[in-house]
C-alpha positions in Angstrom: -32.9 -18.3 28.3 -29.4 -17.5 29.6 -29.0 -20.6 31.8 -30.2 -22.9 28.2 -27.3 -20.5 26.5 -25.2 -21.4 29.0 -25.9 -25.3 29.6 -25.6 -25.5 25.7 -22.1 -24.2 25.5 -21.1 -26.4 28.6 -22.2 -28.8 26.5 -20.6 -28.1 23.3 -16.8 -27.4 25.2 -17.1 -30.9 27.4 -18.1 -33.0 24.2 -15.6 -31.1 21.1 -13.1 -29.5 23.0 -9.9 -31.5 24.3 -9.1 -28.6 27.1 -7.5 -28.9 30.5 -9.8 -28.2 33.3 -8.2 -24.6 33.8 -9.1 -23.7 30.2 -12.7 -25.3 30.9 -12.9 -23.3 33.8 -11.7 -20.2 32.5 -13.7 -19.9 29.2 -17.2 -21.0 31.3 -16.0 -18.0 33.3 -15.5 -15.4 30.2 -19.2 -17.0 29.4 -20.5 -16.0 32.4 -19.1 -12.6 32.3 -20.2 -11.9 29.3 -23.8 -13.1 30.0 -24.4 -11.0 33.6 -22.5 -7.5 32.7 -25.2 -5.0 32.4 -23.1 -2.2 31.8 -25.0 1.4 30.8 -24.5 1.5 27.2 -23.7 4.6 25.3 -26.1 5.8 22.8 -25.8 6.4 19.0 -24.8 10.3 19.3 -22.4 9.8 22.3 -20.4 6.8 20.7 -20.2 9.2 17.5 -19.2 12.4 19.5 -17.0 10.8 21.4 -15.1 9.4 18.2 -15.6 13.0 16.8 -14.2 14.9 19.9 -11.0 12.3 19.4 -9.5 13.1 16.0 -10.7 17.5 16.4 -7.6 18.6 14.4 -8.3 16.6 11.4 -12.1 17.9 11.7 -11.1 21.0 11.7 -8.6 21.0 9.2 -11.0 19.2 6.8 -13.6 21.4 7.8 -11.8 24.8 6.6 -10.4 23.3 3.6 -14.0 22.1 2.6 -15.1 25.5 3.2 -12.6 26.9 1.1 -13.1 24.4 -1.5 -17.1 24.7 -1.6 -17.0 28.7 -1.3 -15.3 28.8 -4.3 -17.7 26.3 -6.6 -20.3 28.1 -4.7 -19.4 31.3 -6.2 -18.5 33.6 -3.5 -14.7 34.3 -4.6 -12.7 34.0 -8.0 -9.2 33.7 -8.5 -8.9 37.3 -9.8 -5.0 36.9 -11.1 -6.3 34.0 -14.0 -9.8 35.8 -13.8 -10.5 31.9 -12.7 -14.1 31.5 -10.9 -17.8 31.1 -11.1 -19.8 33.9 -11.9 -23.4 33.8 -9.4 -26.4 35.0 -11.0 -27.7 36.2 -7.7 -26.6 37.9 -4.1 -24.5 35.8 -1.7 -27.2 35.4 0.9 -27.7 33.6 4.7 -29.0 30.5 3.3 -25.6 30.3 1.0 -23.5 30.6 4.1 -25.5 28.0 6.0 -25.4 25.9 3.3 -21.7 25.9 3.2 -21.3 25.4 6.8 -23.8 22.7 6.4 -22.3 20.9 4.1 -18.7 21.1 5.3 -19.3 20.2 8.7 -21.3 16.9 8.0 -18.7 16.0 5.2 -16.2 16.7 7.9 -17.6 14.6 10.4 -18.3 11.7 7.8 -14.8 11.7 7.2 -13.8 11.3 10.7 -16.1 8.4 11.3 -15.0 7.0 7.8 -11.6 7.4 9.1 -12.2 6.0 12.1 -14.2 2.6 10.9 -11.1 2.2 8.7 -8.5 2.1 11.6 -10.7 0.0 13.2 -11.3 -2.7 10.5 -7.7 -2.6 10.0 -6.4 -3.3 13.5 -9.3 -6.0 13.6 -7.6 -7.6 10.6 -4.0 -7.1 12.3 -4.9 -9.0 15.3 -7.5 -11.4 14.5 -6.3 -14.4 12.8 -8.0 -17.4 11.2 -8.9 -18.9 14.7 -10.0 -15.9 16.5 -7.8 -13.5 17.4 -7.1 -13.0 20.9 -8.0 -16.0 22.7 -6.5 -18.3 20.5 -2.8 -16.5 20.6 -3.6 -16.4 24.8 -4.4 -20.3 24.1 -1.6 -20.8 22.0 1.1 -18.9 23.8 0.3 -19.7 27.5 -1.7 -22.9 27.2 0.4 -25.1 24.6 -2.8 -25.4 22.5 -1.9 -27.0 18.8 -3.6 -25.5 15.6 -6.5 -28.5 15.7 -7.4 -27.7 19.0 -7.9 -23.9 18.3 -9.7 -24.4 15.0 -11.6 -27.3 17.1 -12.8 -24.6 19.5 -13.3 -21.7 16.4 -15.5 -24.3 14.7 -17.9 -24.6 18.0 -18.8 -21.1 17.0 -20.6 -20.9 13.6 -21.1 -17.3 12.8 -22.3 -17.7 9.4 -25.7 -16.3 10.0 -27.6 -19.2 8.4 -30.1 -22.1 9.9 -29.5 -25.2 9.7 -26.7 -25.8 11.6 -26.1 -29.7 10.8 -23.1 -31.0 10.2 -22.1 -32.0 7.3 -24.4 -29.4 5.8 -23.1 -27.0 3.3 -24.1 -23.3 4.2 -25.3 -21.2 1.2 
C-alpha cells in the first residue's frame, strides 16, 4: 500500500510539477520519511498533561480564582460588609467541597487546552500561507520557485475530503 502511495506521487510530481531534479529528489525524500518513521506515539492523556504541565501558573491561578468564584455562588461565604451572599438551606458538607474542587480543576484544565488550541491555530495561520506554509517559503526563498509553480505543487494535494477527484469537477 505504501509503495502504490508512493509510485502515485512519483507520478503526480514527474507529470504536474516543473521542478529541478534536487527539488524532485528532495520532496520524494520527505515522502519517504514520512512514510517509514514509526515513531512511539504519545497517548491522549500524555499529549494533554504534557500541555497541562506547560502553562501550571495560569492553571493554578485560574484554578483558585474559580474556587473563589464558585465557593461563593455555592454558598459557603457572604460578603458580610453589603450583607452580599447566598443563603444555603443546608450544612456545607464533603460532597460540596469536592464538588468545588471538581469543578474548578476541569474548568481549569479546559481552559489551558482552550488556550492552548488557540495559540496553536493562530501560529498555524501566521505561518501557513495560501500555498502551504513552510515548504513553499523554503521553495520560494532557496529554490527561485514562482507563485504558479507553488500553487502547481499545492494543487497536487487536494485536501478537500470529498471523492471524485476529476478534474474539472466542482467539489460540493
Amino acid at each position: 500500500m505504501i509503495i502504490l502511495y508512493v509510485a502515485y506521487l512519483n507520478v503526480l510530481l514527474q507529470n504536474f510539477v516543473r521542478v529541478n531534479r534536487n527539488i524532485y529528489i528532495v520532496l520524494l525524500l520527505q515522502i519517504f520519511v514520512m512514510v517509514k518513521t514509526k515513531e512511539k506515539k504519545e497517548g491522549l492523556f500524555e499529549y494533554h498533561y504534557n500541555i497541562i504541565k506547560k502553562d501550571k501558573k495560569f492553571l493554578f491561578i485560574l484554578f483558585a480564582v474559580l474556587f473563589v468564584v464558585y465557593s461563593f455562588l455555592v454558598g459557603l461565604w457572604k460578603i458580610s460588609i453589603f450583607g452580599f451572599g447566598i443563603n444555603r438551606l443546608s450544612a456545607v458538607g464533603f460532597l460540596d467541597y469536592l464538588f468545588l474542587l471538581g469543578t474548578s480543576a476541569l474548568i481549569s484544565a479546559f481552559v489551558v487546552l482552550w488556550r492552548h488550541e488557540r495559540k496553536t491555530h493562530i501560529q498555524s495561520l501566521a505561518t501557513a500561507g495560501v500555498a502551504g506554509g513552510g515548504l513553499a517559503k523554503k521553495l520560494i526563498i532557496e529554490h527561485n520557485f514562482s507563485a504558479e509553480q507553488i500553487v502547481d505543487i499545492r494543487a497536487l494535494f487536494d485536501s478537500c475530503g470529498g471523492t471524485g477527484h476529476e478534474p474539472g469537477v466542482e467539489h460540493g
